[in-house]
C-alpha positions as CSV (number, residue, x, y, z in Angstrom):
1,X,-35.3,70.9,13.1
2,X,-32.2,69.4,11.2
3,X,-31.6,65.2,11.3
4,X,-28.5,66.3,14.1
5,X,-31.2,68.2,16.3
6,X,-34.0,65.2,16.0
7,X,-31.6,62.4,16.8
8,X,-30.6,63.9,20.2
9,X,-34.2,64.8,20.9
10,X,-34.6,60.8,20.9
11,X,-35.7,58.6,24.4
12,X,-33.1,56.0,24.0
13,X,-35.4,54.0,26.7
14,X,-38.4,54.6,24.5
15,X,-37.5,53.7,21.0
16,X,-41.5,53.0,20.0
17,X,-41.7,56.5,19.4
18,X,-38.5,57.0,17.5
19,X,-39.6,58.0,14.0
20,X,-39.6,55.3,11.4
21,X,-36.6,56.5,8.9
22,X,-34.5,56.1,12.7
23,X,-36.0,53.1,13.8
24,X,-35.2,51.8,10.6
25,X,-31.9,52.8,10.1
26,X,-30.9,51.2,13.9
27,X,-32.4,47.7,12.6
28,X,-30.1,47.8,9.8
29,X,-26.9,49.1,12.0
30,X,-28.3,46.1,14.1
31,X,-28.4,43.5,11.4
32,X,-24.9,44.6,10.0
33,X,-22.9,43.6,13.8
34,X,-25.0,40.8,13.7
35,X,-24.4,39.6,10.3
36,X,-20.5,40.7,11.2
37,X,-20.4,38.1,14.4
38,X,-22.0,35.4,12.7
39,X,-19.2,35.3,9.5
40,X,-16.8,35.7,12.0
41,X,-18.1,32.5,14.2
42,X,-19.6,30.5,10.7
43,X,-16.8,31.3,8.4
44,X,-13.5,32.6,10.2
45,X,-13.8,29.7,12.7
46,X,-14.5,27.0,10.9
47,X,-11.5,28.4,8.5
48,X,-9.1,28.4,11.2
49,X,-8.6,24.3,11.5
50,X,-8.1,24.6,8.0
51,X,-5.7,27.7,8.5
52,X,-3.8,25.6,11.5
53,X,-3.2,22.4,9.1
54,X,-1.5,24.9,6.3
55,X,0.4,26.5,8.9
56,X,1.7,22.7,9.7
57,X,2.3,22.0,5.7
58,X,4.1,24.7,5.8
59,X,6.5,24.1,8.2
60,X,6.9,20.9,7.7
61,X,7.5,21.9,4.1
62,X,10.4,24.1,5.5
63,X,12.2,21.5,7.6
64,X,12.2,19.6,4.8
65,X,13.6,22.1,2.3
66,X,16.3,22.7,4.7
67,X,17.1,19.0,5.2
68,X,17.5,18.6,1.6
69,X,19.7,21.9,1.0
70,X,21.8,20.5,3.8
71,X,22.4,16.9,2.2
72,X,23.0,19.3,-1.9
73,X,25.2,21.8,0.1
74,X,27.2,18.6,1.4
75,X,26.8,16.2,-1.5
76,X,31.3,16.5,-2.3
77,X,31.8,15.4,1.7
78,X,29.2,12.9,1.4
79,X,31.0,11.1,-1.6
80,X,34.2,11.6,0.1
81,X,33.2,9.7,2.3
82,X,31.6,6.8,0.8
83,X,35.3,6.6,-1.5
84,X,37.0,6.6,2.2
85,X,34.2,3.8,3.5
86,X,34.7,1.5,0.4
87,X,38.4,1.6,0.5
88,X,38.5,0.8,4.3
89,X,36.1,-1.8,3.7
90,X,38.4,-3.4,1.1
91,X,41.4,-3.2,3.3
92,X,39.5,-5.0,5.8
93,X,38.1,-7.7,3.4
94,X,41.4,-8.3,2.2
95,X,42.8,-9.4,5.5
96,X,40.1,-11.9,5.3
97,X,41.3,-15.7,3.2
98,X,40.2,-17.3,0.7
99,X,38.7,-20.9,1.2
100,X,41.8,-22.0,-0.1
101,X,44.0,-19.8,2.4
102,X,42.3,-21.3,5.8
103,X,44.5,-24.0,6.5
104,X,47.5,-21.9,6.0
105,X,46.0,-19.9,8.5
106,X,45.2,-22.6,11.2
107,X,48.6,-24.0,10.8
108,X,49.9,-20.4,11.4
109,X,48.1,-20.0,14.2
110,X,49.1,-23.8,16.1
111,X,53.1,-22.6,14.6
112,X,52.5,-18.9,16.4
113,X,51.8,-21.2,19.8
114,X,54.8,-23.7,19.1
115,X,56.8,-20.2,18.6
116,X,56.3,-18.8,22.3
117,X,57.2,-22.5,24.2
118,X,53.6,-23.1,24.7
119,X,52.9,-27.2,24.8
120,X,49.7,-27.6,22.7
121,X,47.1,-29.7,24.1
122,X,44.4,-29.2,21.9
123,X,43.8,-27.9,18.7
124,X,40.0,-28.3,17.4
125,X,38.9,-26.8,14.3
126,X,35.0,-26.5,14.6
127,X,32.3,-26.3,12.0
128,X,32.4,-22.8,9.8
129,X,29.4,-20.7,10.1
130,X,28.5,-18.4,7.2
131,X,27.1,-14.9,7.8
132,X,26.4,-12.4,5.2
133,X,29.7,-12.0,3.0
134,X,31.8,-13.9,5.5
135,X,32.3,-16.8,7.0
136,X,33.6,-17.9,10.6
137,X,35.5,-20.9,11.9
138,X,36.2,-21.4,15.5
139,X,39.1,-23.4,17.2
140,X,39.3,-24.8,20.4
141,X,42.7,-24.5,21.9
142,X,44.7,-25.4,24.9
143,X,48.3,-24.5,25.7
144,X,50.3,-25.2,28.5
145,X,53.3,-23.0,29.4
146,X,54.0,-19.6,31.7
147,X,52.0,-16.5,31.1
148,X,55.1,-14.5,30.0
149,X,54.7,-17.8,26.3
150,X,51.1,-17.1,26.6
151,X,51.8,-12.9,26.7
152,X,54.1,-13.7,23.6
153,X,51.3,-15.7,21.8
154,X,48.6,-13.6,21.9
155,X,51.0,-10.5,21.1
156,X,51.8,-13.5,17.6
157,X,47.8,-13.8,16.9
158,X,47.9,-9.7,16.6
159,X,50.9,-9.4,14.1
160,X,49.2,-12.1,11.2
161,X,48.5,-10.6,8.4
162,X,45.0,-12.1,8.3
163,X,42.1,-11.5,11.3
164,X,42.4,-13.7,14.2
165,X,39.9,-12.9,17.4
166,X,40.7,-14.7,20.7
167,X,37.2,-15.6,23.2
168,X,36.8,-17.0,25.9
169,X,40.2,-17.1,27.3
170,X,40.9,-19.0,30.6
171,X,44.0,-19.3,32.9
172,X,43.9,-22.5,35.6
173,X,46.9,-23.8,37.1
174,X,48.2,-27.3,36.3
175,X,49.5,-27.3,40.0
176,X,50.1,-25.2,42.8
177,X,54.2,-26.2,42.6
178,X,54.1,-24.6,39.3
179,X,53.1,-21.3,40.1
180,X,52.9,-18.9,37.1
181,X,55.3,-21.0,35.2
182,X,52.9,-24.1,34.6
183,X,49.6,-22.6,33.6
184,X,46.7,-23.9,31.2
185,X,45.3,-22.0,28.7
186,X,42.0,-22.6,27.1
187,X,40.4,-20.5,24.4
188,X,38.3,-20.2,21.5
189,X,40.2,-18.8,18.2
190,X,38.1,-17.0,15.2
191,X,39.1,-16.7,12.2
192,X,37.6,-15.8,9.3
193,X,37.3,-15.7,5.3
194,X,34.9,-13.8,2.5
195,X,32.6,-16.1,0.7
196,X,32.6,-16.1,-2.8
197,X,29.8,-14.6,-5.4
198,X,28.4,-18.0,-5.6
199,X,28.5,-19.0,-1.7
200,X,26.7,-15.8,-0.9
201,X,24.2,-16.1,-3.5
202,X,23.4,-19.7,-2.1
203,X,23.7,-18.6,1.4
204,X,20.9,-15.6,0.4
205,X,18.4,-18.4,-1.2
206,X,19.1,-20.7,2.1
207,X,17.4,-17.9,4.1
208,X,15.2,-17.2,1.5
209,X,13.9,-20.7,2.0
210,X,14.0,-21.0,5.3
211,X,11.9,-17.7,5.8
212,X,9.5,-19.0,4.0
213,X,9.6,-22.1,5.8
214,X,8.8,-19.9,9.3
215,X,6.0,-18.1,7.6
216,X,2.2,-20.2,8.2
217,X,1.7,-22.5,5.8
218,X,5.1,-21.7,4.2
219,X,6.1,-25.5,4.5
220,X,3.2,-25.9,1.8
């Protein structure tokens, strides 16, 4: 009887009397799936959190290459750019006087009011305040006169050369008789000038100090 011949003569439901070389052989086919299962479950599972974290590297990795490809690819437009910021900027900062050049300005500004009729009532320069390169000065203002003088003054704060910013604007009537021809005008005029290399660098230490101050035990 040939190996082919004795494997079918086996009782599947009676493997006791399977001869030993068989029995044998079917532990070790056994032992093999089972060995298979448990590296897949041991090793290729506990791989796969490993595996997921790569997978995230990796893409990350990706997005990141193509940000920075983007920004080489784009470098000329990016310069452009900043050249096109900086000289706006400097156009802006030179409509902005010098300490010297305020009270030119404020008298411009009372003169632009005198120019359209307006009476002046009040004109109250008020205490600057320094931000970060700049500083700004606010005037209280009243003007009597019709709203066609106060059209024409506010259309004279526009065409100075240096930046003037109007708040706060209110219109009352001085009397009913009046009508539109004998109005009030009360506002708050801006203006502004850079601060020079020394003012900012004392304005920088000020907040230096006074964050300090803020911090506990910073007065110490």
């Amino acid at each position: 009887m040939n190996l082919l011949e004795e494997l079918r003569s086996l009782d599947p439901r009676d493997p006791g009397r399977w001869p030993f070389a068989v029995r044998a052989g079917a532990v070790g086919v056994c032992f093999l799936v089972l060995a298979g299962v448990a590296s897949y479950v041991l090793v290729w599972q506990g791989l796969n959190p490993q595996r997921e974290q790569l997978e995230d590297q990796e893409t990350a990795l990706r997005s990141e290459f193509r940000t920075k490809h983007s920004k080489a690819t784009n470098l000329e437009v990016y310069k452009q750019q900043l050249v096109d910021i900086e000289k706006s900027f400097g156009a802006m900062l030179r409509q902005l006087p010098s300490k010297t050049e305020v009270d030119n300005l404020l008298v411009d500004i009372s003169q632009t009011g005198l120019a359209s009729a307006l009476t002046q009532k009040l004109f109250q320069p008020d205490t600057e305040v320094k931000k970060d390169f700049y500083a700004e000065r606010p005037i209280k203002i009243r003007f009597v006169g019709s709203y066609h003088e106060f059209g024409q003054f506010i259309s004279g704060i526009a065409a100075l050369p240096r930046i003037v910013t109007l708040h706060d604007v209110q219109i009352t009537t001085v009397d009913k008789s009046g009508g539109f021809d004998n109005l009030t005008m009360d506002l708050t005029a801006k203006t502004y000038r850079y601060l020079d290399d020394e003012e900012v660098a004392s304005a920088e230490a000020d907040r230096r100090k006074a964050d300090k101050a803020k911090r506990p035990g910073g007065a110490g």
